[in-house]
ZALUM-495108 format. One record per residue: residue in one letter; x, y, z of N, C-alpha, C, O in turn. Coordinates in steps of 0.02 Angstrom, whole numbers. Layout:
BEGIN
r,n_xx,n_yy,n_zz,ca_xx,ca_yy,ca_zz,c_xx,c_yy,c_zz,o_xx,o_yy,o_zz
a,X,Y,Z,X,Y,Z,X,Y,Z,X,Y,Z
...
//
This chain:
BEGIN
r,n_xx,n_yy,n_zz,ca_xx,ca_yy,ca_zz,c_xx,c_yy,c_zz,o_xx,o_yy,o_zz
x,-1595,322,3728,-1548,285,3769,-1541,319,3836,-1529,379,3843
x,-1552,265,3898,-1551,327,3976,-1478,343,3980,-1431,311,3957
x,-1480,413,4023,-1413,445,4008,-1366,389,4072,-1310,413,4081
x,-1371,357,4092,-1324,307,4127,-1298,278,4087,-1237,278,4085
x,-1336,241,4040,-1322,205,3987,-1266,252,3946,-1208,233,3948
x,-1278,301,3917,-1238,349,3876,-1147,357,3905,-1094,351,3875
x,-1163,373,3975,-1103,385,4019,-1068,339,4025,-1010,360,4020
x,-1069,267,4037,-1050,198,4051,-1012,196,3988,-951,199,3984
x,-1048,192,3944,-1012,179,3886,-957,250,3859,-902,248,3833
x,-990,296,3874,-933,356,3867,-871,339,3906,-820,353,3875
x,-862,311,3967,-826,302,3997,-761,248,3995,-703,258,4013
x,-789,194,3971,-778,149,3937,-729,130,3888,-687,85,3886
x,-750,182,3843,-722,182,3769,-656,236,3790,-604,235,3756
x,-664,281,3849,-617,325,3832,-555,309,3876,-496,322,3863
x,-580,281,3929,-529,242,4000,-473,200,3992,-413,199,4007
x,-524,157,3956,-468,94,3931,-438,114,3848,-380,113,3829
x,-495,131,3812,-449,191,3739,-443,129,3721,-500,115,3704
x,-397,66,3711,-369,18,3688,-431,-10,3646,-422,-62,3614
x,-486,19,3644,-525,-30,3601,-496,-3,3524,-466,48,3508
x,-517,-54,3491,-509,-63,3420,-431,-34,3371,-415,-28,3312
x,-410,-25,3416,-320,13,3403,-291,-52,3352,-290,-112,3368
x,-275,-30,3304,-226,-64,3262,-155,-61,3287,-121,-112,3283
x,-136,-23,3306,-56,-38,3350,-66,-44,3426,-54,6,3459
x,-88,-102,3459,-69,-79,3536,-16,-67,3556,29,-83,3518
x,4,-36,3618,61,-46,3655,121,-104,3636,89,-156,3633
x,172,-116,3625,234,-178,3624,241,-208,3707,254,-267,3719
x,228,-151,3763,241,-169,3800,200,-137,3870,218,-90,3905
x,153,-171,3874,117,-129,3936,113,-142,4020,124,-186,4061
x,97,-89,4018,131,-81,4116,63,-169,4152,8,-193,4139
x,113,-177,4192,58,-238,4236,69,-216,4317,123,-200,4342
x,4,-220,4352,2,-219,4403,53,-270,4454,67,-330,4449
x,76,-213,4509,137,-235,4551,84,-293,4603,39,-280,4643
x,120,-377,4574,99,-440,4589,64,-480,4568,33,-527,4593
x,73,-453,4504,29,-516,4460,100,-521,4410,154,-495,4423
x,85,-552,4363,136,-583,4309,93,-578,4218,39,-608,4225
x,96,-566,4183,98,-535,4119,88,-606,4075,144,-627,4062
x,47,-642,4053,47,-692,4005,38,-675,3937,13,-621,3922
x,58,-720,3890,28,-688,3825,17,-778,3814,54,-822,3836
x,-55,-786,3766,-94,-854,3742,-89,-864,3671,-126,-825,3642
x,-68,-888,3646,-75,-899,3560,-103,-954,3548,-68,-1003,3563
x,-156,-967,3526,-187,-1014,3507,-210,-994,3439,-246,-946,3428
x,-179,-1048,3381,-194,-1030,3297,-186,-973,3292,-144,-946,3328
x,-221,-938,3249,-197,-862,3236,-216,-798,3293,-219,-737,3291
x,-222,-830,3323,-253,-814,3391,-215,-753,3453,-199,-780,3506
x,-207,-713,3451,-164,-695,3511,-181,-663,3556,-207,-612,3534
x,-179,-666,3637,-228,-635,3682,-150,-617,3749,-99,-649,3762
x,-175,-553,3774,-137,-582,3832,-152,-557,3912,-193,-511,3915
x,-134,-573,3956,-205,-598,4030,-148,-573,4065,-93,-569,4039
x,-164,-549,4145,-139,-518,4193,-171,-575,4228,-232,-583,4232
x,-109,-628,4262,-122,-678,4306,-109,-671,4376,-54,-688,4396
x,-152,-648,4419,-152,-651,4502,-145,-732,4532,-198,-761,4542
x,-79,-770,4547,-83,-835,4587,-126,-819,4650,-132,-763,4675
x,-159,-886,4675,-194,-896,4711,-225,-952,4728,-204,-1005,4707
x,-274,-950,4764,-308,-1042,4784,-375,-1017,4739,-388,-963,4713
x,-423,-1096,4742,-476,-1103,4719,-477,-1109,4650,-426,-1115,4616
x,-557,-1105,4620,-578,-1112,4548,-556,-1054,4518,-563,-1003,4552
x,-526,-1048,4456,-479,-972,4441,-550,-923,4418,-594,-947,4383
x,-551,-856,4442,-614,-831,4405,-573,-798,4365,-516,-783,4380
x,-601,-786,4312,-580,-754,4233,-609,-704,4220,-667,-701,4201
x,-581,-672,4226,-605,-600,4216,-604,-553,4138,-557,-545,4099
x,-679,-525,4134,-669,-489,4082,-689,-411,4070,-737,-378,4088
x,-643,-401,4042,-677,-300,4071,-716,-259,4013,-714,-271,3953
x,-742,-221,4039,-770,-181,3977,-757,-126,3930,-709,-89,3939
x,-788,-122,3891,-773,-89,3820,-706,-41,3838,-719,4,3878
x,-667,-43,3824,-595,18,3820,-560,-11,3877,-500,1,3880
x,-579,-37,3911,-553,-65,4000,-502,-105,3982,-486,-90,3925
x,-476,-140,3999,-402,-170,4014,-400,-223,4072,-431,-205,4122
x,-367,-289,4076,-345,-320,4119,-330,-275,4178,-359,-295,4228
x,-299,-231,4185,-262,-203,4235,-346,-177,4273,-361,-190,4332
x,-381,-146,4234,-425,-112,4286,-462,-174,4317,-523,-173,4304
x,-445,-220,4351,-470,-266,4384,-420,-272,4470,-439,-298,4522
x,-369,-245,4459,-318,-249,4501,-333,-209,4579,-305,-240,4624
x,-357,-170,4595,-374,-154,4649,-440,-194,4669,-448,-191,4730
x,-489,-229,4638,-529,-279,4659,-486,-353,4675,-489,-397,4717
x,-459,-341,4632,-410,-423,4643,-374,-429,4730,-369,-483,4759
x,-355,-370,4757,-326,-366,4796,-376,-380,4838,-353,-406,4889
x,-431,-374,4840,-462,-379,4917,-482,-447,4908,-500,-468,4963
x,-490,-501,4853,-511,-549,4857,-494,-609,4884,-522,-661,4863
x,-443,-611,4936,-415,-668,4989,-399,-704,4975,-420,-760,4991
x,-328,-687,4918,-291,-733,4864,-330,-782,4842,-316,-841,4852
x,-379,-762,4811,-408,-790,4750,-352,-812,4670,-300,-781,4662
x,-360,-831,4653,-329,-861,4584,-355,-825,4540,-409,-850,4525
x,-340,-749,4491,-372,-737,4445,-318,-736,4406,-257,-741,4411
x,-389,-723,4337,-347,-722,4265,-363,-678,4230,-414,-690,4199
x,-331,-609,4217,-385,-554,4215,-369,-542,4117,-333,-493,4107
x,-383,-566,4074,-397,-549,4015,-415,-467,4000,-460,-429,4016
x,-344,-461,3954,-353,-410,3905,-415,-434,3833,-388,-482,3805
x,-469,-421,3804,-481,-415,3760,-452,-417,3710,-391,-408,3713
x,-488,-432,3638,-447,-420,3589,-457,-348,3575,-510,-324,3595
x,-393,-285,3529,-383,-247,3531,-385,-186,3600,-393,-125,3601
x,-375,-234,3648,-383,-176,3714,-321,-216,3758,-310,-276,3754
x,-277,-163,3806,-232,-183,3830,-165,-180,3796,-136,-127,3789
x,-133,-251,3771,-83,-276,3754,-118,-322,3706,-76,-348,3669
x,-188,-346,3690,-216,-393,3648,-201,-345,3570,-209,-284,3564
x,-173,-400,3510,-192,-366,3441,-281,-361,3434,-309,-408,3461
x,-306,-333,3415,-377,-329,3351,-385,-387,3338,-351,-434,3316
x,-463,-376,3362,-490,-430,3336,-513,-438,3252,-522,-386,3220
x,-521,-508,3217,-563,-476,3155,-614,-482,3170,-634,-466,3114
x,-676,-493,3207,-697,-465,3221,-752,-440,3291,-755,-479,3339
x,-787,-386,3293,-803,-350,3358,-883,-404,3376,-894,-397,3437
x,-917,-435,3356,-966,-480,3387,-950,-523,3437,-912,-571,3428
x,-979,-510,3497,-970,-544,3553,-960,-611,3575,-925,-635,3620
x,-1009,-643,3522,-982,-731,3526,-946,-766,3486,-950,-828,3484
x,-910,-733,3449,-833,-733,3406,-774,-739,3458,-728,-779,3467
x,-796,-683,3488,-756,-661,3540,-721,-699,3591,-662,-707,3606
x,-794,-726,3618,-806,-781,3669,-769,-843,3679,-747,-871,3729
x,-767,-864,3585,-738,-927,3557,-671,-913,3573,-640,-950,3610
x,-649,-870,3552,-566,-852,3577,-546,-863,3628,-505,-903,3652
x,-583,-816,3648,-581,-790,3742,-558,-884,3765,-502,-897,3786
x,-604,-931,3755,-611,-975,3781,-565,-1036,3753,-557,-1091,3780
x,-544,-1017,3707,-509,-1078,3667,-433,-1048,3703,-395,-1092,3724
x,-414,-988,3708,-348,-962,3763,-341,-987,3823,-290,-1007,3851
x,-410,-985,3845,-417,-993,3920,-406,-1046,3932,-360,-1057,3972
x,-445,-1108,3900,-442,-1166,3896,-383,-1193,3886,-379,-1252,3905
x,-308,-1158,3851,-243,-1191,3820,-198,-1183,3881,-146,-1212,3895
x,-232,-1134,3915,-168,-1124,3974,-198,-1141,4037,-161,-1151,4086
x,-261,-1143,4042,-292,-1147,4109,-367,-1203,4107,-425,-1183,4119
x,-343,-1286,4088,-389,-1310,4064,-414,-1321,4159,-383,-1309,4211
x,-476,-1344,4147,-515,-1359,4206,-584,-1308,4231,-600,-1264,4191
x,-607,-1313,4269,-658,-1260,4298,-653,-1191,4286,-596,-1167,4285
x,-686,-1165,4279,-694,-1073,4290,-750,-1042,4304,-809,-1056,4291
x,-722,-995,4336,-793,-942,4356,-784,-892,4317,-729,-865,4323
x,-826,-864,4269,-822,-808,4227,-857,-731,4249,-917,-716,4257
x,-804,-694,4255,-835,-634,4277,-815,-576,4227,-759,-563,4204
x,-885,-538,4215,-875,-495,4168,-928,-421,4183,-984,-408,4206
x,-853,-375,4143,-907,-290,4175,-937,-265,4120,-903,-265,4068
x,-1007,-236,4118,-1017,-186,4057,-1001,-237,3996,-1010,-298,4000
x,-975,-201,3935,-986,-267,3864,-945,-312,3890,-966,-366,3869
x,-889,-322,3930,-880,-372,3969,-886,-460,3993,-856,-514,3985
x,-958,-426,4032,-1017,-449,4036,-1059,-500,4002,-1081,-557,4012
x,-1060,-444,3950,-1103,-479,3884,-1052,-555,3859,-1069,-610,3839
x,-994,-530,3868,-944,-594,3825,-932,-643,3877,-939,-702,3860
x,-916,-631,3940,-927,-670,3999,-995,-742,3991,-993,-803,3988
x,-1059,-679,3990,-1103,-738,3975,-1098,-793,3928,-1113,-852,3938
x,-1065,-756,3856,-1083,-807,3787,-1013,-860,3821,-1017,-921,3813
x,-944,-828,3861,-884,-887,3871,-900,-937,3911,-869,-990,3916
x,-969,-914,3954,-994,-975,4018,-1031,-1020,3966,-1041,-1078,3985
x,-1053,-1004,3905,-1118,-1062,3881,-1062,-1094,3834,-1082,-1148,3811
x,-982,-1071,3810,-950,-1102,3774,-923,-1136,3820,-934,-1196,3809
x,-896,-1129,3860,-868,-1173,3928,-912,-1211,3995,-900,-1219,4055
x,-976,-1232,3941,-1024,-1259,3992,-992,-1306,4033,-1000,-1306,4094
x,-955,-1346,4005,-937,-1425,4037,-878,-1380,4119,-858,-1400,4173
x,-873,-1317,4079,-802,-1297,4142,-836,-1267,4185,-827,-1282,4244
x,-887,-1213,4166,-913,-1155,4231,-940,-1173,4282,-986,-1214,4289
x,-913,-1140,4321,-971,-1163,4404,-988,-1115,4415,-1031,-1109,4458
x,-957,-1045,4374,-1007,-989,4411,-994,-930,4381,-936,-923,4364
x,-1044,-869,4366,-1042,-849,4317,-1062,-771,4377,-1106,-775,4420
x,-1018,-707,4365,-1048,-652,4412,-1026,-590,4356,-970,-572,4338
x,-1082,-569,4341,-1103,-489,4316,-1069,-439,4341,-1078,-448,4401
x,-1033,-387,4336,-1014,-315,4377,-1062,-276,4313,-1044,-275,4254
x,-1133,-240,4342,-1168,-192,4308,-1153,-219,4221,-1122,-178,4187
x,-1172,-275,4192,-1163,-283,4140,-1202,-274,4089,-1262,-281,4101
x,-1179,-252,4010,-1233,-268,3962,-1273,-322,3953,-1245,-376,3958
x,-1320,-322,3944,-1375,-375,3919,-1351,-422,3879,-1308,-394,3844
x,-1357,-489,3863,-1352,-511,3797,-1418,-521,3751,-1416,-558,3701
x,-1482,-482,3774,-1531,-460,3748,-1534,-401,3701,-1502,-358,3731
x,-1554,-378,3647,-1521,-323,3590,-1533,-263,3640,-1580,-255,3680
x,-1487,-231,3630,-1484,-172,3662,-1460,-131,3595,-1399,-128,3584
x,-1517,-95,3541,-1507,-44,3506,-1501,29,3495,-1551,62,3505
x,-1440,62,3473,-1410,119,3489,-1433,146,3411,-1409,122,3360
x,-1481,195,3412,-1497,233,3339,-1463,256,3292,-1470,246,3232
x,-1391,317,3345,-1344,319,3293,-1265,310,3336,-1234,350,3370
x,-1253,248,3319,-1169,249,3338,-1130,299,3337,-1098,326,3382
x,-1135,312,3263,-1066,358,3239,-1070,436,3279,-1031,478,3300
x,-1156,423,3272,-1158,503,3313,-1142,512,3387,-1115,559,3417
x,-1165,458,3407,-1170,445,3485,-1089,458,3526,-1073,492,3575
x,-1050,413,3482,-968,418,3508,-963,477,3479,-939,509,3526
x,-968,524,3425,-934,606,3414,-964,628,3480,-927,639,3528
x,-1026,635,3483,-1042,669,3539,-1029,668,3607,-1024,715,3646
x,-1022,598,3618,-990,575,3685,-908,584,3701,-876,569,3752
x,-886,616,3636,-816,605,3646,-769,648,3606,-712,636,3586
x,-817,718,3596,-787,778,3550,-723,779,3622,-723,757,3679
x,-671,819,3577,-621,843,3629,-594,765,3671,-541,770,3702
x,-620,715,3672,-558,666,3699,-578,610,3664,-611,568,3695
x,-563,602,3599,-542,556,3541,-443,603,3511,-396,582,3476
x,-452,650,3538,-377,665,3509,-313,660,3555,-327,655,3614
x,-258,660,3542,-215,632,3605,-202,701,3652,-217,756,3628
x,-182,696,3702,-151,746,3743,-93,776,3720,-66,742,3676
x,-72,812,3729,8,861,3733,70,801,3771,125,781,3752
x,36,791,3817,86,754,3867,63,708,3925,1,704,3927
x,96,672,3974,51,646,3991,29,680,4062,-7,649,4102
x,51,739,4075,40,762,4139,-54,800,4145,-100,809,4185
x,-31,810,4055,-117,820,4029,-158,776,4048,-209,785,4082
x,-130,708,4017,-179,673,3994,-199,654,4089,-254,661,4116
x,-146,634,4115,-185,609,4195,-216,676,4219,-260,663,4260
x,-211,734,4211,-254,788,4235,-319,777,4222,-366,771,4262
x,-319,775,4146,-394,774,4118,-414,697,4149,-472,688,4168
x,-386,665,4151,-431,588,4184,-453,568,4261,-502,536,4282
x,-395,601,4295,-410,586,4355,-468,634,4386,-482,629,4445
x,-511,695,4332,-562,726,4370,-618,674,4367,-654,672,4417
x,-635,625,4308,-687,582,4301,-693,559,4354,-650,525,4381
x,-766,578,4388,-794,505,4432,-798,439,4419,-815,402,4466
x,-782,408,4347,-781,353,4344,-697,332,4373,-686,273,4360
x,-651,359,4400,-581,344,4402,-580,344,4480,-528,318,4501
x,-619,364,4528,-640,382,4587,-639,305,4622,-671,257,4602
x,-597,309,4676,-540,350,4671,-493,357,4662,-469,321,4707
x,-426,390,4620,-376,385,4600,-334,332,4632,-348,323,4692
x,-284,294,4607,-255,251,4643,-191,212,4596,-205,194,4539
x,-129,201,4622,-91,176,4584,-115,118,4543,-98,123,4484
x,-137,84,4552,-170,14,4511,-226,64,4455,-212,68,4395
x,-282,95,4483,-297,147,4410,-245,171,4352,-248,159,4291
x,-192,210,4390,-179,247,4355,-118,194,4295,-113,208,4235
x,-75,131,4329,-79,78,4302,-124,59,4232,-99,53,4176
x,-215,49,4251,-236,31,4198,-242,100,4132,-250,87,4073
x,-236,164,4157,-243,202,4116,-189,214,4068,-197,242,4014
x,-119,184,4096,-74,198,4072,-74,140,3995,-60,149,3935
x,-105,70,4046,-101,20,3989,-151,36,3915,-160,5,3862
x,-168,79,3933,-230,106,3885,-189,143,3824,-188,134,3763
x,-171,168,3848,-131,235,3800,-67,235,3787,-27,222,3832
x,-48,251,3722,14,253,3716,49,334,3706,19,384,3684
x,113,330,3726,161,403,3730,204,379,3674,242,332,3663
x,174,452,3632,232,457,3565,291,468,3582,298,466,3644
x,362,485,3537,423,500,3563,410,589,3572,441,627,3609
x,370,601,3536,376,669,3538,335,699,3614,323,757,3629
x,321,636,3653,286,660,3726,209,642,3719,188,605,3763
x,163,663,3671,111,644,3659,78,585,3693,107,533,3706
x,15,600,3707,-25,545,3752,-81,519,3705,-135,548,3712
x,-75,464,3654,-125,467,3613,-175,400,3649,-141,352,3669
x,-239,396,3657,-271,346,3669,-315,302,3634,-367,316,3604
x,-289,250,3641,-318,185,3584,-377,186,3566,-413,139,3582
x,-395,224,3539,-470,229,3529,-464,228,3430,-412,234,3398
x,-521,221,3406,-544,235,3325,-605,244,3356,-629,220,3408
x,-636,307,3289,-700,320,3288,-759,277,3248,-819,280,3258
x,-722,233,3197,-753,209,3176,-776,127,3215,-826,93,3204
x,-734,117,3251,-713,42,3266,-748,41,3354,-776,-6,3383
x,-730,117,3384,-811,114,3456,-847,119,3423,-864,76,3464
x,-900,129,3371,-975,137,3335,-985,77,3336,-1030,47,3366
x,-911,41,3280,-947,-40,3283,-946,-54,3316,-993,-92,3302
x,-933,-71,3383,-964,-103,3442,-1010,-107,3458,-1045,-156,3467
x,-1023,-33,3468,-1088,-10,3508,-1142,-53,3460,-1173,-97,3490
x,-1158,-42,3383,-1190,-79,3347,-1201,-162,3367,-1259,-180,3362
x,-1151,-219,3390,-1150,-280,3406,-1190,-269,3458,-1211,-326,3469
x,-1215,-234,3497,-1248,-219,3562,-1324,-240,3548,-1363,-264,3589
x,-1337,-225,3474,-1417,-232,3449,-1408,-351,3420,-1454,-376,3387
x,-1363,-381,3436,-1347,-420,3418,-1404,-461,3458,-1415,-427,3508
x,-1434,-504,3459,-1471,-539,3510,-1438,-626,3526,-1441,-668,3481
x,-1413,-640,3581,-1360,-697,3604,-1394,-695,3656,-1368,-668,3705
x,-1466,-725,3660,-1507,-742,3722,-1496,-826,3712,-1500,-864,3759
x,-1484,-842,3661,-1488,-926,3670,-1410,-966,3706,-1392,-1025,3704
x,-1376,-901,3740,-1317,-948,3747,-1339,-945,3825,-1311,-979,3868
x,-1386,-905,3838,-1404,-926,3925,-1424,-1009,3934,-1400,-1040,3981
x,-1461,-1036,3894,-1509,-1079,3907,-1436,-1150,3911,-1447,-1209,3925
x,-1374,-1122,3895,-1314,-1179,3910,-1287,-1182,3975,-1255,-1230,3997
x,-1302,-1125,4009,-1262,-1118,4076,-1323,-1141,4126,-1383,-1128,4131
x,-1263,-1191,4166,-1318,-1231,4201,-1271,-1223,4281,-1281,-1262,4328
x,-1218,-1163,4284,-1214,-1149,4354,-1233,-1081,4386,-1252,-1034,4350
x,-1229,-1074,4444,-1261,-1032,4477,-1220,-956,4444,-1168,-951,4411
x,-1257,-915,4464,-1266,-824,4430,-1275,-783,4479,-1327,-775,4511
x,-1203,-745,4490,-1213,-671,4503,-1226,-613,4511,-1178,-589,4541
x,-1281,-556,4498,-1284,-529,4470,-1264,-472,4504,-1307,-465,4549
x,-1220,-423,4509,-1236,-362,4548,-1223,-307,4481,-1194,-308,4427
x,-1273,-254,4529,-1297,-203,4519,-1256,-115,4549,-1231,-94,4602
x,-1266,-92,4494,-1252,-12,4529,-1338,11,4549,-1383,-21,4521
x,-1353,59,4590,-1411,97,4586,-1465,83,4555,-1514,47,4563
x,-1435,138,4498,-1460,161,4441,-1448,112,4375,-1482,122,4325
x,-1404,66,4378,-1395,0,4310,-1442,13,4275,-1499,15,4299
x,-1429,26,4205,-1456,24,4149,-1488,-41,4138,-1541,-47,4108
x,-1454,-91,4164,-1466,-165,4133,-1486,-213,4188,-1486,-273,4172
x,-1504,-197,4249,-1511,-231,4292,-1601,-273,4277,-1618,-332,4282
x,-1641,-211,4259,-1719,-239,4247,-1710,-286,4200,-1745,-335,4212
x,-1667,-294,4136,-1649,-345,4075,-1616,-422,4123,-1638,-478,4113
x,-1573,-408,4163,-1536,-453,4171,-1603,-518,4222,-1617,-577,4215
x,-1623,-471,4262,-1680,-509,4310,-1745,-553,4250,-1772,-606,4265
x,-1756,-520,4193,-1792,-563,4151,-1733,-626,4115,-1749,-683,4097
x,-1663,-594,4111,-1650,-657,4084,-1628,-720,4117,-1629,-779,4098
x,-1603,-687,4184,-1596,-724,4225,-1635,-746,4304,-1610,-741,4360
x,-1677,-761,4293,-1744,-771,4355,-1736,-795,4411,-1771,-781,4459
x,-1666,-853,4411,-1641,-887,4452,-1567,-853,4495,-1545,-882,4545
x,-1547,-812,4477,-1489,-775,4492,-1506,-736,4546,-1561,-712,4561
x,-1434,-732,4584,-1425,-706,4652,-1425,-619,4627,-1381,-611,4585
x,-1456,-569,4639,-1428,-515,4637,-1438,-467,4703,-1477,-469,4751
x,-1381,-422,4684,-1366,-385,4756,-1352,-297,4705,-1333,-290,4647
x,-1368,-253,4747,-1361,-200,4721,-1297,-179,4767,-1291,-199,4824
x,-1254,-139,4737,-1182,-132,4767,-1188,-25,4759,-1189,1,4703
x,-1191,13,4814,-1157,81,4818,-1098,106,4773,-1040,97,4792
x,-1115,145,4703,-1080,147,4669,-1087,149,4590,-1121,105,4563
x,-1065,184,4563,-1074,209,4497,-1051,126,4439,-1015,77,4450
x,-1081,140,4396,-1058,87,4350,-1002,33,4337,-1006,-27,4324
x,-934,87,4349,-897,29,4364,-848,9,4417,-788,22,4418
x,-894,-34,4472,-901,-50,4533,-836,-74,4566,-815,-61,4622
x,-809,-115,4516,-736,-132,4530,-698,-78,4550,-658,-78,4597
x,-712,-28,4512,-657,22,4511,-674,87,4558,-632,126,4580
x,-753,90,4570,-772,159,4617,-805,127,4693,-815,158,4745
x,-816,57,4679,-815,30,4761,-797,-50,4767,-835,-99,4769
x,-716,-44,4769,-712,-126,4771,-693,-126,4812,-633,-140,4808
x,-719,-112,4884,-722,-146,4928,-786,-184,4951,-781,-238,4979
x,-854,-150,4937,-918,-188,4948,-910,-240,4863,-959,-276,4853
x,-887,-242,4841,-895,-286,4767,-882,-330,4783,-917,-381,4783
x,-817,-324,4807,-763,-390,4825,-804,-438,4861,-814,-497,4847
x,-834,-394,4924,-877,-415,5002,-940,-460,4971,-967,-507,5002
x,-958,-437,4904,-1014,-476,4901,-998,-538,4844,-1031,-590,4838
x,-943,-521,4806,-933,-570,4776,-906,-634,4823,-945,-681,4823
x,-853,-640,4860,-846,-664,4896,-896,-693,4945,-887,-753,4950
x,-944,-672,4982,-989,-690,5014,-1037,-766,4975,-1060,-819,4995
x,-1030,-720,4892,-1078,-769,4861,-1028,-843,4861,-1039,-897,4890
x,-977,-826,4824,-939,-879,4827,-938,-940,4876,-954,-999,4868
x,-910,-901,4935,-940,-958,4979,-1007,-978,5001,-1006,-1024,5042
x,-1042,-965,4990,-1113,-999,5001,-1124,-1037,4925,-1167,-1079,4919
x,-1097,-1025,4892,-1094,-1068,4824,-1040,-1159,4823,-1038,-1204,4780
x,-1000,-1151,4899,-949,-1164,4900,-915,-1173,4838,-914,-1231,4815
x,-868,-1101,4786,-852,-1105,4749,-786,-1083,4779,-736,-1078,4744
//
């Protein structure tokens, strides 16, 4: 596995923490100017960080451990755009999913989206994200007009040899909680993936993790429940491209693990390589924004 690949996902799982948590948060912090929704549809429960705005709403989805919130300093540069930034299931303020396969996921994702926000969408998704982004554009064919990548997984199998080993190793010493939280933002804000620090970050980090009464900074993470993910990664959901029949996004970090995958699956797609480590939103959204936007309008979307 290339070590970009390794890091992305190390990063991932440990940032947002909220993956696979059987208790999330009751009540998690939301970025100052958006508004806090929660969606119930059937047994269903999801809940989205809504930015008002003009245009087609883009829907946003973040990656593995990530959170609605870490979308919030990209949201800002986007020239009151209309977003809808989706927590995942088990990440954020979302309960657990039953279960972690991506176009399960999708169905949700989209049957929420659809109850509160019927009409058009542009689906944007980062890292595994990404991957669910794609399968929610081929479930929401009749809605999408436009579909944009931030450095995303493939929905081509992408197989990891050993899960269980991969997350111990990637994540000895921060799978356990902090002392406090003056720890826990010490130890986070040295990551280059957090670069650069910023109230809206430190926002999504907060939504990540929860503080015991006793002070403790524990972060939503299970060891068993990042493996299974990473495993759905070897899943192959190439046939939900062949539904999306609007225009494609694609940007790139550098070095993207997944950028050579994405150009075979998508032949017809706009891509742009963006200055900046994996997750682009968060280490350069100001050229992200610049190019998402750019595309948009020449899409007139």
């Amino acid at each position: 596995m290339p070590n970009i690949f390794v890091r992305s996902i190390a990063f991932c799982l440990v940032v947002g923490s909220t993956a696979c948590s059987p208790n999330p948060p009751t009540k998690a912090p939301t970025p100052a100017g958006a508004r806090e929704r929660v969606i119930r549809v059937g047994t269903v429960e999801l809940h989205a960080i809504e930015w008002s705005g003009q245009g087609t709403p883009l829907v946003m989805l973040h990656g593995l451990g990530g959170n609605a919130a870490s979308w919030a300093g990209l949201v800002r540069r986007l020239s009151g755009r209309h977003v809808i930034a989706v927590d995942l299931p088990g990440h954020g303020a979302s309960p657990v999913a039953g279960t972690w396969d991506s176009m399960p996921l999708a169905r949700e994702i989209v049957a929420a989206v659809l109850s509160q926000w019927p009409g058009n969408h542009i689906w944007v998704g980062h890292s595994w994200g990404g991957r669910v982004a794609v399968e929610s554009a081929a479930i929401d064919s009749a809605g999408t007009r436009g579909l944009i990548l931030v450095d995303a997984v493939q929905v081509s199998p992408v197989r990891i040899a050993d899960a269980a080993g991969t997350v111990e190793f990637l994540f000895k010493g921060e799978l356990d909680p902090w002392p406090d939280l003056a720890s826990a933002l010490a130890a986070v804000i040295t990551l280059p993936q957090f670069s650069p620090w910023t109230p809206d970050v430190e926002v999504a980090f907060r939504r990540a993790v929860v503080v015991q009464p006793d002070g403790r900074v524990v972060p939503l993470l299970s060891r068993d429940k990042a493996a299974i993910v990473l495993r759905t990664f070897a899943i192959d959901d190439r046939d939900a491209i062949s539904r999306i029949g609007a225009p494609v996004l694609v940007l790139s970090a550098p070095e993207s693990f997944s950028e050579r995958a994405q150009r075979v699956l998508f032949p017809s797609a706009d891509f742009v390589t963006v200055k900046g480590n994996h997750w682009l939103h968060i280490n350069n959204g100001e050229d992200t924004s610049r190019a998402m936007l750019d595309w948009l309008r020449q899409k007139g979307l």
